[in-house]
Backbone bond lengths (Angstrom), bond angles and torsions (degrees), N, CA, C in turn:
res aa  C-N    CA-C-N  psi(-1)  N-CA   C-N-CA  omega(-1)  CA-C   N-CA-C  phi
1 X - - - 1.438 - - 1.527 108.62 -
2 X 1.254 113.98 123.07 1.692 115.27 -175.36 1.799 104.62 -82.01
3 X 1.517 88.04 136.83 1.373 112.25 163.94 1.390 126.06 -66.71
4 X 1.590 114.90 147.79 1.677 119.27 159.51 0.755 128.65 -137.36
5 X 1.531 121.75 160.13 1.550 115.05 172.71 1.518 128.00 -125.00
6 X 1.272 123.41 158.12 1.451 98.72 -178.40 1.872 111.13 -94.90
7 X 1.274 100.43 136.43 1.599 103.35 157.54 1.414 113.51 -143.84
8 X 1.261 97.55 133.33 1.268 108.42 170.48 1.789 113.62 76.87
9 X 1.136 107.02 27.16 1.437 131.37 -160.10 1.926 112.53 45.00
10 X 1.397 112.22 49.40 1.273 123.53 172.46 1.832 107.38 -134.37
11 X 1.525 97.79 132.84 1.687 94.42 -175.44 1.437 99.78 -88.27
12 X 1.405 116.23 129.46 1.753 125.05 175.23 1.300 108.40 -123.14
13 X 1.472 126.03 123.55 1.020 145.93 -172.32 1.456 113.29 -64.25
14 X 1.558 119.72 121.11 1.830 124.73 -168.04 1.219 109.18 -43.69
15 X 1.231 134.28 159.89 1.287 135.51 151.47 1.287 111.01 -71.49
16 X 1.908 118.41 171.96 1.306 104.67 179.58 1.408 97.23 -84.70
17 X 1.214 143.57 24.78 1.474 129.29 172.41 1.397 100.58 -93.51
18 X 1.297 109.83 -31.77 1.679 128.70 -161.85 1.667 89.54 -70.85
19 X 1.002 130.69 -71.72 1.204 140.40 164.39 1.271 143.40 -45.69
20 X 1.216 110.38 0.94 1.310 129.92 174.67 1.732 101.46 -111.15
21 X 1.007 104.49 -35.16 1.985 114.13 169.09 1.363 100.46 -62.31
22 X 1.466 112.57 -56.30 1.357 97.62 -167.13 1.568 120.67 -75.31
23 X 1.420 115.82 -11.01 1.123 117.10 154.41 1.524 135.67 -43.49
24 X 1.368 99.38 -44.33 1.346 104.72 -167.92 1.837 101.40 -93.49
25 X 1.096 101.22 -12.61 1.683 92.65 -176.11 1.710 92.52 -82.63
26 X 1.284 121.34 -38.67 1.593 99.10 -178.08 1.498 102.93 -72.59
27 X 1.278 139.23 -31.59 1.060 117.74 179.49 1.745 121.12 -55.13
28 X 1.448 119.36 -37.42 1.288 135.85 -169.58 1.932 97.49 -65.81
29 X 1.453 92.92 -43.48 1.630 98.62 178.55 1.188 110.04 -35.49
30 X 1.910 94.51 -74.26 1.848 109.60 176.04 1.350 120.46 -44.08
31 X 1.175 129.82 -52.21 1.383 146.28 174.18 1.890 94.59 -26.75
32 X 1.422 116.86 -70.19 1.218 132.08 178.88 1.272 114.93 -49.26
33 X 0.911 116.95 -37.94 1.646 127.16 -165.62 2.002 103.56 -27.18
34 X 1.082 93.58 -69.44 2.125 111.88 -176.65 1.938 93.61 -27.83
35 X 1.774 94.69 -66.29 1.537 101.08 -151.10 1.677 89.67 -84.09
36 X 1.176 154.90 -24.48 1.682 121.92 147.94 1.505 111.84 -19.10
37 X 1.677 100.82 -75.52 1.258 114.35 174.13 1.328 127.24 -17.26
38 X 1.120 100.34 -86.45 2.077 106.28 -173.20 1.255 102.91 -57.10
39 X 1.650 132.78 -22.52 0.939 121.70 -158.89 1.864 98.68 -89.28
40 X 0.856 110.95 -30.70 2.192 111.98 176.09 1.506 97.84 -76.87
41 X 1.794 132.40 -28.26 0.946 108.14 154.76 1.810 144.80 -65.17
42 X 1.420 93.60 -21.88 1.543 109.17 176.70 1.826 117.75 -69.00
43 X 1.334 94.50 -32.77 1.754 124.80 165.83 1.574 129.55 -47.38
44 X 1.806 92.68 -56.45 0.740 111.29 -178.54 1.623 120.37 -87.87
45 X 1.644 123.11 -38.91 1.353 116.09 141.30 1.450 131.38 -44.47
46 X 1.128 123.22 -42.48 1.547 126.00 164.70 1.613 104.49 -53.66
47 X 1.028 144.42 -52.50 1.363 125.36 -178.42 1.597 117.79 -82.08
48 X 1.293 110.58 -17.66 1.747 102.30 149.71 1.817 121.24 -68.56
49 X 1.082 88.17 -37.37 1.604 83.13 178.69 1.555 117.79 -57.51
50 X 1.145 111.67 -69.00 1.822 125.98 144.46 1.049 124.24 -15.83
51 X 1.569 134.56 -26.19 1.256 146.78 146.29 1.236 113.38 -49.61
52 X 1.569 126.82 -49.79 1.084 126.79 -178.08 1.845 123.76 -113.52
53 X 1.021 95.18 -3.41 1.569 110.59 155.39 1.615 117.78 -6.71
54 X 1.324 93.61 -72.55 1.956 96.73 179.39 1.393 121.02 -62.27
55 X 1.575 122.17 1.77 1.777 125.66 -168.37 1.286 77.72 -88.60
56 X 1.681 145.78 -42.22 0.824 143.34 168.49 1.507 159.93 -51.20
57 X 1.858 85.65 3.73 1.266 73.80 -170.33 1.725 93.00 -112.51
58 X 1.697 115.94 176.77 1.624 117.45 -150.74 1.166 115.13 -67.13
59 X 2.073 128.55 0.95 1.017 113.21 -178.54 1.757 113.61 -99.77
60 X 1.497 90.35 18.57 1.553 104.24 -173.62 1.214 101.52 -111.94
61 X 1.538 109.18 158.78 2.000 127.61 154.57 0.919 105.62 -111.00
62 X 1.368 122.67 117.14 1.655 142.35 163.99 1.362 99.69 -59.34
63 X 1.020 118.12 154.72 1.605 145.98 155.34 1.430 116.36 -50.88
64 X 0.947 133.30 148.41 1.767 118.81 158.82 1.334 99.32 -85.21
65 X 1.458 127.15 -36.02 1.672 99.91 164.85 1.078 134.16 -67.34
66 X 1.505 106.34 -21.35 1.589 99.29 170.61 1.336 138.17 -97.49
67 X 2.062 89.03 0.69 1.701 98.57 172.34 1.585 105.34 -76.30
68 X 1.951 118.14 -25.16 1.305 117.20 -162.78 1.769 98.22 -91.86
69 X 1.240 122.58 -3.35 1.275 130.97 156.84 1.339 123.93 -56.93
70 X 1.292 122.31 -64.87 1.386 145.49 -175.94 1.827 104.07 -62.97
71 X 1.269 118.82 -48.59 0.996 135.42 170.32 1.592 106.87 -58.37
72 X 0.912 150.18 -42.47 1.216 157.90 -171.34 1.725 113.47 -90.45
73 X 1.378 116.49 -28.00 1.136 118.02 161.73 1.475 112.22 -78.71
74 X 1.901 127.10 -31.28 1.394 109.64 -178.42 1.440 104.03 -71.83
75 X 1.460 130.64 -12.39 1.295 135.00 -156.92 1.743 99.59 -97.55
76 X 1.128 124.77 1.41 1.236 123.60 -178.18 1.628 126.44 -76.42
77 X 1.005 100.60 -38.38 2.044 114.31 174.33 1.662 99.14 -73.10
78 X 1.606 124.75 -18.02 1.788 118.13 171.60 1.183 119.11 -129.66
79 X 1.414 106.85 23.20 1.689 107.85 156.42 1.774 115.21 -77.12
80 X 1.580 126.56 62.88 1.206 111.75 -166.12 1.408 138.16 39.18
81 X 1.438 125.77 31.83 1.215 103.22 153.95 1.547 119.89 -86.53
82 X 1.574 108.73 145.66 1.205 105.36 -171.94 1.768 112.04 -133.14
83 X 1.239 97.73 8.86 1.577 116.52 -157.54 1.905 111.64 -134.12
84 X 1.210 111.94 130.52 1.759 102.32 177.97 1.330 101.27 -66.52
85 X 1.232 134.66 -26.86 1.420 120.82 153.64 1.152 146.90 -51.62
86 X 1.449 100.59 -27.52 1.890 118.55 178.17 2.101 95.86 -91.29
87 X 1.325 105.59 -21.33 1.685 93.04 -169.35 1.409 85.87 -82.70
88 X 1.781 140.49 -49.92 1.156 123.29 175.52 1.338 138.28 -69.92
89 X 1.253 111.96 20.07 1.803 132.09 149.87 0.956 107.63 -87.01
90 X 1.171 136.91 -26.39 1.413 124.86 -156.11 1.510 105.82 -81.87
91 X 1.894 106.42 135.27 1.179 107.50 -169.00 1.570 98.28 -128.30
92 X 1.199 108.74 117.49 1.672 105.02 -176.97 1.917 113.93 -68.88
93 X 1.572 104.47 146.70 1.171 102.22 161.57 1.475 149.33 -55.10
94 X 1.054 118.82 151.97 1.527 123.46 -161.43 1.508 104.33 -71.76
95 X 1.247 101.59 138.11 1.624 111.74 171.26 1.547 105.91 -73.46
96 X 1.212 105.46 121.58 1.619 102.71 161.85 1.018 117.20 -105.83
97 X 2.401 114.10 170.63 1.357 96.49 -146.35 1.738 88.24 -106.54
């Protein structure tokens, strides 16, 4: 299906050079797709962790649920996901109180 663009408020159909670029930039997109991914997951575990940051520090006793909590969130980016499908399953563990 041919591409267009607007100039000059007129749609003109890509060249095949034009179109052959834009080929490869969506491919590079897709290519990326995984590491977007893991990477809003790494983000997004980092600010749970940070949530609980201060249980951590030496004048505190962690929980064993909340040491096996914390632990389970650093373990989240290498529990096998290998797929933008497997990083958008991924459902982090529950904070306990």
């Amino acid at each position: 299906m041919p591409r267009y663009k607007l100039v000059n408020q007129e749609l003109i159909q890509f060249t095949t050079e034009e179109e052959t670029q834009r080929d490869i930039e969506e491919q590079q997109w897709e290519d990326g797709a995984f590491d977007r991914e893991i990477e809003q997951l790494r983000k997004d575990r980092n600010n749970l962790l940070a949530e609980t940051d201060y249980l951590a520090l030496s004048d505190n006793t962690m929980s064993e649920a909340m040491t096996t909590y914390r632990q389970q969130l650093r373990d989240a980016t290498t529990s096998g996901l290998e797929t933008v499908e497997d990083v958008e399953a991924y459902e982090f563990p529950t904070k306990p109180e």
